[in-house]
Residue, then its C-alpha position, 0 to 999 in steps of 0.5 A: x170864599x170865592x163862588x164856584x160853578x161848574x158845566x158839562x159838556x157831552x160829546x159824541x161823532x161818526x154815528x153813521x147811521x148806527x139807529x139800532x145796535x145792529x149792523x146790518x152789513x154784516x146782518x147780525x147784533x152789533x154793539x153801539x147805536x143811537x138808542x143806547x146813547x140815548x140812554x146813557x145821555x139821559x144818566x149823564x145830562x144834568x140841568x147845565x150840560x151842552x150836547x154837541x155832535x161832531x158829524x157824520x150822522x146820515x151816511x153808513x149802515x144801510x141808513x141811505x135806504x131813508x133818505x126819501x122819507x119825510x125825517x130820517x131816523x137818525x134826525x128823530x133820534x138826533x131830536x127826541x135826544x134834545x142835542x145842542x148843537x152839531x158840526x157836519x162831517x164831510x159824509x153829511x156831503x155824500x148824497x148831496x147838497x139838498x140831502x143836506x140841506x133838509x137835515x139841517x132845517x129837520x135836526x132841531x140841533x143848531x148847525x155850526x159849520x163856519x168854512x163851507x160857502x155856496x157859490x154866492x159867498x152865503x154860508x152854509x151854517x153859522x161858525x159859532x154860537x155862545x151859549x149861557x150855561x149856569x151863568x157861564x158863557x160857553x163858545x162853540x166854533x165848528x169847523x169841518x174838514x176842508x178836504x171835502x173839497x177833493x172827497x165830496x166835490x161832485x156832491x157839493x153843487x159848486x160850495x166850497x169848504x175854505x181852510x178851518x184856520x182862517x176863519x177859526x181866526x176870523x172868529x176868534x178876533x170877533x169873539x175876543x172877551x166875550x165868552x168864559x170858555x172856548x170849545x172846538x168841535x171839528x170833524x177833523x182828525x189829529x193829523x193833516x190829510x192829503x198833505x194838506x195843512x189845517x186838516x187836522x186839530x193838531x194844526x189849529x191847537x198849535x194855532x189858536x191856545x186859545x182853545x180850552x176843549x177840542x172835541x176831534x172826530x173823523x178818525x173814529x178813534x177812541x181818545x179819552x185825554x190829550x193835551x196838544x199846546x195846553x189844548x184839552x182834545x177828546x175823541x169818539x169811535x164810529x158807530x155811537x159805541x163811545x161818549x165823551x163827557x168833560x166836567x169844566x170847573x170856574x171860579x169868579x175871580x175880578x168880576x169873571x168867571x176864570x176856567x180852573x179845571x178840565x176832568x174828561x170821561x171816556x163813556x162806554x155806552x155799549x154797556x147802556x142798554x138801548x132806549x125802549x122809546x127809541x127801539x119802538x119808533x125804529x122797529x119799521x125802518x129796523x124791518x125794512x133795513x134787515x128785509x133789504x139786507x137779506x135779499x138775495x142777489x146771486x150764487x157764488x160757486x167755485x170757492x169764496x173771493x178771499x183767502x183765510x187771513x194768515x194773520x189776524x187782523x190782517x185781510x190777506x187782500x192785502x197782500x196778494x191779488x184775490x178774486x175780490x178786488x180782481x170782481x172790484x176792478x172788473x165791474x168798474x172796467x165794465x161799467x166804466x168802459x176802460x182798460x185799467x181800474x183800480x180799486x181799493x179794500x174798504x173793510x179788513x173784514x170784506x169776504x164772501x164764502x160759496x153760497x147764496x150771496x145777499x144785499x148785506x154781502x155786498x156792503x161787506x165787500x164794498x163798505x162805502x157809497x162811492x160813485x165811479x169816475x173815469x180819469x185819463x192819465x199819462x203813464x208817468x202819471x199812472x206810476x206816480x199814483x202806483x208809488x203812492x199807493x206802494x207807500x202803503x207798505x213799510x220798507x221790509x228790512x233784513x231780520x223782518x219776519x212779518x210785511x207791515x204797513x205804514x200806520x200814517x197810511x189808510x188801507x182803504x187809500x192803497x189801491x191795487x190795479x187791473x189791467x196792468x201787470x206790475x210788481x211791487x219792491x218792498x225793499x226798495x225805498x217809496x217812490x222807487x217800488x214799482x217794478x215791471x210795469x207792462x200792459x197784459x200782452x208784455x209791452x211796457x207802459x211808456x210815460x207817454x201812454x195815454x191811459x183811461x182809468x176806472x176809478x172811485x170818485x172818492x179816491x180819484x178827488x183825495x189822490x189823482x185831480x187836486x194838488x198835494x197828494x201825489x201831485x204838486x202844484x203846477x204839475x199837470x193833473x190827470x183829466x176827469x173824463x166823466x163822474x157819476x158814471x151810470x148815476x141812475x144805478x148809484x153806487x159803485x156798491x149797486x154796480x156790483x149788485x146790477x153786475x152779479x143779477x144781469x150781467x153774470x145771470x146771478x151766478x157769480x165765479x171766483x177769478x183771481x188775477x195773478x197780475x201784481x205781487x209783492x217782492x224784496x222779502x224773505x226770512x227763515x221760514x220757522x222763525x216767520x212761523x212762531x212770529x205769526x202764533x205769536x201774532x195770533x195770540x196778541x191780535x184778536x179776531x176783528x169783529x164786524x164793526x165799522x173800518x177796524x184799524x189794522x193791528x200792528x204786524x211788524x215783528x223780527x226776531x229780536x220781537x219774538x217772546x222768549x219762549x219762542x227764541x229758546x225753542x229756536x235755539 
């Protein structure tokens, strides 16, 4: 009888600062967190278990307000927890190289990142490791997205984050016959990004068969099992509300051990309840996140910035100017000394009822820590980055009784623009969706025009100055005139805040822009009617979680449930 072992591996990704089940943008209990984690980690670890991490760990939940302190806490939750090993997600990048640098000497994990170089050539991490497991000889190759290089290239102090593909390969010719099995962990989710090949597991499965566990992050999406080219890929959520666990049985067989089966769990830790040793030695920092997030910033009076959402699910910013984004683009216009802005809604939950308005209101109107940018631009230019950002809509066809959206297309990438009036087709076929484009007063904004944008970092490195989003190389890109603008105020996020205290005296009104709209739609106004109940009655509510994905909206008439069609008739 041939002898038989087995291993598991635990994995888990995008925890962003999730210490506590508590988000503290929203102020209020919220499911998912390194101390449940913890918890459930110590019910499925056994004596030959690998523990990796698939990146973005520091940046989210208000977890930047303890980066100055000697060893952040999702470090010493990282640590009491003994993982193995972790992989940076391009968010590890966001406050910086020396950010960086001290949480991989802090974490007792050892760093795996093998396509990102400082200036000298050095790397930044080793590219792989092989661990003996149970005898098994387990390697573990980490790779992080190469588009930091357009997301986080102010951040990066000159480093450089080379295609995952290449030197996945390099290692692989160097790795051959030395190990049992094979396991991938990228932050890379399934698809490319930004056009941009390599930047999606999909690509390097295709690639390398090699490969016998992918553990894919990024995309906080929750997969369970996927088999791409004979490739075991599983994926986590955001916020530690999930863990993946994969039981890998082997078999001796010439003196080897061969991999005979791959059995993968999808773990629900929100049912584990939090680690009491972890809820003790995170009690400060939980007082000093909560204290920040209930300061008071200002007053809201005359109404709230966002409509009610017709559709659940569905931000009504969305789909028409509102006084959010309008106090979006107009803080970047202040700050950023320009004439037209544009900015993106970066949470489908982002609203702010009349009243006193707190700290944690305004990570709930702009969820991230991007830093503002101004970018000079050609009105040939402008429209291109304005049908780009159009394509975020699906072509609205006859019998359509809802507007959806292109599901490969991420809301927090469609930008609407001030400074501008403009209207956008939907009927009309990407490319050729912008219409009437004129300044304010009228004119029309000529292809030759010289523009001066206020734009976030963020948005300005994925879409507007590197090739393969909208522009292709050899085409002139619009110029960066100056990033980190007002750097010693942060974010655009702080930008608000300062902008709300002093500039409009703590007392904040509601303006909405009537300068865009969408048009080339119409339908049969009762039958739209029964398709938004219908819709309602499918889509819950969203919660407060970190980014919820936008629910599926498309309906015709052919779509609505019986009952409903026979009431029409």
């Amino acid at each position: 009888m041939k002898e038989t072992k087995t291993i598991r591996l635990l994995a888990t990704s995008d925890v962003h600062g999730k210490f506590l089940p508590w988000m503290y943008s929203l102020n209020m209990e919220s499911p998912g967190s390194a101390a449940q984690l913890s918890t459930a980690i110590r019910q499925y670890r056994t004596e030959n278990t690998l523990l990796v991490e698939a990146g973005d760990l520091i940046e989210g939940n208000s977890s930047e307000l303890f980066l100055d302190d000697p060893v952040h806490p999702m470090v010493q939750a990282y640590n009491r927890m003994n993982y193995d090993l972790w992989v940076t997600g391009n968010h590890e990048y966001t406050f910086g190289m020396e950010i960086l640098k001290k949480t991989i000497a802090d974490l007792h994990a050892e760093c795996l990142t093998g396509n990102v170089f400082f200036p000298d050539g050095t790397p930044l991490a080793k590219g792989y490791t092989i661990r003996e497991i149970n005898g098994i000889r387990a390697a573990v190759i980490g790779m992080t997205s190469p588009n930091i290089n357009r997301w986080e290239k102010k951040n990066m102090d000159g480093c450089t984050a080379t295609d995952a593909l290449a030197e996945t390969r390099k290692i692989l010719e160097e790795i051959r016959g030395r190990y049992d099995v094979l396991i991938g962990v990228f932050h890379e989710g399934l698809e490319n990004e930004c056009n941009t090949e390599n930047t999606g597991v999909t690509d390097i499965c295709n690639a390398c068969p090699e490969f016998d566990i992918m553990v894919s992050a990024h995309e906080h999406r929750a997969i369970p099992e996927l088999y791409i080219n004979n490739v075991l890929v599983i994926q986590n959520s955001s916020d530690g509300r999930t863990m993946s666990c994969i039981d890998l049985s082997f078999e001796q067989e010439d003196g080897r051990w061969r991999l005979t089966g791959r059995k993968p769990e999808l773990i629900d830790v929100c049912k584990f309840e939090p680690d009491p040793e972890l809820v003790q030695l995170f009690e400060p920092y939980h007082i000093r996140a909560k204290d920040n997030a209930e300061s008071q910033v200002g007053t809201l009076v005359g109404g709230p910035l966002t409509p009610p959402d017709e559709i659940n699910g569905v931000a009504q910013a969305l789909l028409e100017p509102t006084p959010l984004i309008d106090l979006i683009n107009r803080v970047q216009m202040y700050y950023g000394g320009t004439e037209i802005s544009a900015a993106a809604l970066g949470h489908l939950t982002a609203k702010l009822p009349e009243g006193i308005i707190r700290e944690c209101d305004l990570t709930r109107i702009y969820a991230f820590t991007n830093t503002l940018c101004r970018v000079s631009l050609t009105g040939a230019q402008m429209k291109r980055f304005m049908e780009y950002s159009a394509e975020f809509f699906n072509k609205f066809q006859p019998g359509d009784l809802t507007i959806s959206f292109n599901p490969a297309f991420q809301y927090y990438l469609y930008m609407m623009f001030a400074g501008v009036n403009y209207e956008i087709n939907i009927s009309a076929e990407p490319g050729s969706r912008i219409e009437h484009l004129t300044y304010p007063d009228g004119r029309p904004v000529n292809d030759t025009d010289v523009l001066h944008l206020a734009v976030s970092e963020y948005c300005a490195g994925a879409c507007l100055l590197t090739y393969g989003t909208i522009f292709h190389e050899g085409e002139e890109l619009p110029i960066l005139e100056e990033s980190g603008i007002h750097s010693e105020l942060g974010c655009i996020r702080e930008m608000l805040k300062e902008y709300i205290m002093n500039v409009r005296h703590g007392v904040l009104e509601p303006v909405k822009p009537n300068n865009w709209k969408l048009t080339g739609y119409s339908w049969d106004s009762s039958l739209r009617n029964r398709a938004v109940q219908a819709l309602n009655r499918k889509n819950p509510v969203p919660s407060g979680l970190r980014r919820p994905e936008l629910p599926s909206c498309a309906m015709r008439e052919e779509d609505l449930p019986p009952e409903e069609r026979e009431e029409q008739k």
